[in-house]
MARMIVEX-801214 format. One record per residue: residue number from 1; residue in three letters; x, y, z of N, C-alpha, C in turn. Coordinates in steps of 0.1 Angstrom, whole numbers, padded with zeros to 4 digits, m for minus. Atoms other than C-alpha are relative to their C-alpha. Layout:
residues N
+-----+-----+-------+-------+-------+-------+-------+-------+-------+-------+-------+
:   n : res :  n_c1 :  n_c2 :  n_c3 : ca_c1 : ca_c2 : ca_c3 :  c_c1 :  c_c2 :  c_c3 :
+-----+-----+-------+-------+-------+-------+-------+-------+-------+-------+-------+
: NUM : Ala :     X :     Y :     Z :     X :     Y :     Z :     X :     Y :     Z :
...
+-----+-----+-------+-------+-------+-------+-------+-------+-------+-------+-------+
This chain:
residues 65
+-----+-----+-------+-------+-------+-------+-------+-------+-------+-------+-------+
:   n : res :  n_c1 :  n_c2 :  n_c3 : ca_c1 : ca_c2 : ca_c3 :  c_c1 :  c_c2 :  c_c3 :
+-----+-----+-------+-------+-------+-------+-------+-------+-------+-------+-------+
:   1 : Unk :  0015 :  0000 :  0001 :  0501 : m0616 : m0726 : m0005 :  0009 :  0011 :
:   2 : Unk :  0009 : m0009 : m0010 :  0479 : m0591 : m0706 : m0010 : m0007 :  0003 :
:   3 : Unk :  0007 :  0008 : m0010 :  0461 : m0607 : m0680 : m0007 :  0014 :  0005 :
:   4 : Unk :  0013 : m0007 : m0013 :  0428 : m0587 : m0659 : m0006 : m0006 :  0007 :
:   5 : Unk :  0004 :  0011 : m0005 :  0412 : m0601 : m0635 :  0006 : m0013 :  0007 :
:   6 : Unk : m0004 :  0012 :  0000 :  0437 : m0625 : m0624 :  0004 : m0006 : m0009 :
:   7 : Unk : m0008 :  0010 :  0009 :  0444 : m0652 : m0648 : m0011 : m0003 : m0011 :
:   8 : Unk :  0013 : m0003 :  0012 :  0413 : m0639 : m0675 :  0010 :  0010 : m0012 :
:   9 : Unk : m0002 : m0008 :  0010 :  0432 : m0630 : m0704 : m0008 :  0014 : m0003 :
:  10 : Unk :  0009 : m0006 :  0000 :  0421 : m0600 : m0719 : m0008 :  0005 : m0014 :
:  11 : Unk :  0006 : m0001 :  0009 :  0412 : m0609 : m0755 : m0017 : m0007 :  0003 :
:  12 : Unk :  0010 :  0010 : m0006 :  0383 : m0633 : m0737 : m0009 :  0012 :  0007 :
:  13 : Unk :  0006 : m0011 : m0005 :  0372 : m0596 : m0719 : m0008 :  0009 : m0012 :
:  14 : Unk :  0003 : m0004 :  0013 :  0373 : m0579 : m0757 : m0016 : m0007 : m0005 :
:  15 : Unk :  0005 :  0004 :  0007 :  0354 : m0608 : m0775 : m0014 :  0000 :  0008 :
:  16 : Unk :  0008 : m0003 : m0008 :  0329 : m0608 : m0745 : m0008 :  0015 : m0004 :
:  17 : Unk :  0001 : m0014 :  0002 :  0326 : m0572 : m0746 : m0013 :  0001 : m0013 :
:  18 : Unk :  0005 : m0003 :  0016 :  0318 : m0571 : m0783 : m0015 : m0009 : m0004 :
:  19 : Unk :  0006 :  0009 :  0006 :  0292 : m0603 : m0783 : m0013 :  0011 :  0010 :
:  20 : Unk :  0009 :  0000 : m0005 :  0273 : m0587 : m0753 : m0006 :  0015 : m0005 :
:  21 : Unk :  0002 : m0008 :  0007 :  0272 : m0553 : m0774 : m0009 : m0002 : m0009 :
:  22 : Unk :  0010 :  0007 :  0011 :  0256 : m0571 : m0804 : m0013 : m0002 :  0005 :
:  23 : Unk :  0008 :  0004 : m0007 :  0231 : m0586 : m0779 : m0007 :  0011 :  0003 :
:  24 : Unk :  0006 : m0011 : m0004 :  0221 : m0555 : m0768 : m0004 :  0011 : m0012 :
:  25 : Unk :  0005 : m0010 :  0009 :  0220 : m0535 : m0798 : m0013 : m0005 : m0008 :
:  26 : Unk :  0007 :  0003 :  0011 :  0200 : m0561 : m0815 : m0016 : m0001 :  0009 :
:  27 : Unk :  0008 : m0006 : m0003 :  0175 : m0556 : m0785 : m0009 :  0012 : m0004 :
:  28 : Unk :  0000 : m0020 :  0000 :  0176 : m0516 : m0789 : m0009 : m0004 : m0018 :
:  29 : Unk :  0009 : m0007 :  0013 :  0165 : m0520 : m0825 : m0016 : m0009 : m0002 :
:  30 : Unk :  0016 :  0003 :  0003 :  0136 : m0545 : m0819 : m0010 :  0010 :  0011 :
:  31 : Unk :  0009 : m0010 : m0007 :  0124 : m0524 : m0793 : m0008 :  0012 : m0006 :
:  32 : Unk :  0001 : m0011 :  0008 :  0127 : m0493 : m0816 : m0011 : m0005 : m0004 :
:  33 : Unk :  0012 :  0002 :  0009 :  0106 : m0510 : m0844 : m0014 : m0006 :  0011 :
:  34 : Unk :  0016 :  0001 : m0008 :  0076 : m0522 : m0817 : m0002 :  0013 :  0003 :
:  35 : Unk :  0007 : m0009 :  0000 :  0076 : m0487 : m0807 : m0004 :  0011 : m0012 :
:  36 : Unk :  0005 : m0008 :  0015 :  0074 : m0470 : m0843 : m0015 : m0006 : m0002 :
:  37 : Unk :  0014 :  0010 :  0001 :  0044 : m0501 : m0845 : m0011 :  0010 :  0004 :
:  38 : Unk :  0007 : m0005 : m0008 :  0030 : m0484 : m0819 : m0005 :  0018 : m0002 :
:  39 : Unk :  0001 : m0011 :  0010 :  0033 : m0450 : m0828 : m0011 :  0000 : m0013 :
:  40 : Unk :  0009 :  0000 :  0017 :  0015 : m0456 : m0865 : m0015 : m0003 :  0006 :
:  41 : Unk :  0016 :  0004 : m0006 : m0012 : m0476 : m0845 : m0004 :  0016 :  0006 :
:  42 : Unk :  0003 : m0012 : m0011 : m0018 : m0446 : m0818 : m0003 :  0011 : m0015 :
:  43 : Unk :  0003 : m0006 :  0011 : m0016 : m0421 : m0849 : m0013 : m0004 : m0007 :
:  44 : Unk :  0015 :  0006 :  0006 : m0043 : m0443 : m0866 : m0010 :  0004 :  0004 :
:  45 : Unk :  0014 : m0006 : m0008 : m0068 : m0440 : m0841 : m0004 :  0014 :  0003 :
:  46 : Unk :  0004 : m0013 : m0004 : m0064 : m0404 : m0832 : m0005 :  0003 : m0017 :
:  47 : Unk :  0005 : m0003 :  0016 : m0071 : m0399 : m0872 : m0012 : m0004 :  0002 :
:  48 : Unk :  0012 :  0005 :  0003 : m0100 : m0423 : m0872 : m0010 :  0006 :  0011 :
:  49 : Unk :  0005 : m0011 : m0003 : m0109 : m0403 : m0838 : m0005 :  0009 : m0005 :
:  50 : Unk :  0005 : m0011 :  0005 : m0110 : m0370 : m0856 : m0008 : m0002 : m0010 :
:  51 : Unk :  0014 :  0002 :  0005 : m0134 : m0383 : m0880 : m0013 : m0005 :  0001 :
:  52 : Unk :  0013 : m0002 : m0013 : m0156 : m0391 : m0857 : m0007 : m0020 : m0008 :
:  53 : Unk :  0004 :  0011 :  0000 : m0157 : m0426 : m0869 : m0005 : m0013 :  0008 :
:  54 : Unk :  0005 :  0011 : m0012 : m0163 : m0446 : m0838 : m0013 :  0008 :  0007 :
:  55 : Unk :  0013 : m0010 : m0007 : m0191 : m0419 : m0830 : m0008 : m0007 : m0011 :
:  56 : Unk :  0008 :  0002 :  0007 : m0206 : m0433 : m0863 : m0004 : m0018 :  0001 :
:  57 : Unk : m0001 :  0011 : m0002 : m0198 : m0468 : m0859 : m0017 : m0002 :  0018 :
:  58 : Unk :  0010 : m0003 : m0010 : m0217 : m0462 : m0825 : m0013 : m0002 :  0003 :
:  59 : Unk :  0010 : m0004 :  0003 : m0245 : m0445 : m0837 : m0009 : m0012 : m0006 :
:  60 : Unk :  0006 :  0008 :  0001 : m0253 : m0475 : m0859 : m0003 : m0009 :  0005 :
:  61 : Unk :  0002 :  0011 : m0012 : m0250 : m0501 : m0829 : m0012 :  0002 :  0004 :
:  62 : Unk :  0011 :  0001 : m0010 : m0274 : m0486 : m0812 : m0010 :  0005 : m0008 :
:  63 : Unk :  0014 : m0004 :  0008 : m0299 : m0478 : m0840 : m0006 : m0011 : m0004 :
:  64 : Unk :  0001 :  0016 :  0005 : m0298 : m0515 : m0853 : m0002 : m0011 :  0013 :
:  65 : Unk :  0004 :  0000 : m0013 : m0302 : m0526 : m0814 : m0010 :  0001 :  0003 :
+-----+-----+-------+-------+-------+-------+-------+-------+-------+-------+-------+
């Protein structure tokens, strides 16, 4: 049997290995999708920006004010 570490097998290194992989990948992809979230949002606004929608929105605040 192949010992590392002293007296740490090194299938117990493997299965480690592989669990804290998972763990991390399954970070990496929620991260991903909050930043695509984020993305679409940000996109949104600079659209609703260029139509000058919050200038109109605005406008009627303070006319109805």
């Amino acid at each position: 049997m192949i010992e590392i570490f002293g007296s740490l097998p090194l299938w117990i290194l493997l299965l480690v290995g592989i669990i804290i992989v998972l763990i991390a990948w399954k970070i990496i992809k929620f991260a991903l999708k909050i930043l695509l979230i984020l993305v679409i949002a940000f996109l949104i606004l600079m659209g609703l920006d260029f139509l000058n929608v919050f200038d109109f929105i605005q406008n009627i605040m303070t006319n109805f004010l």
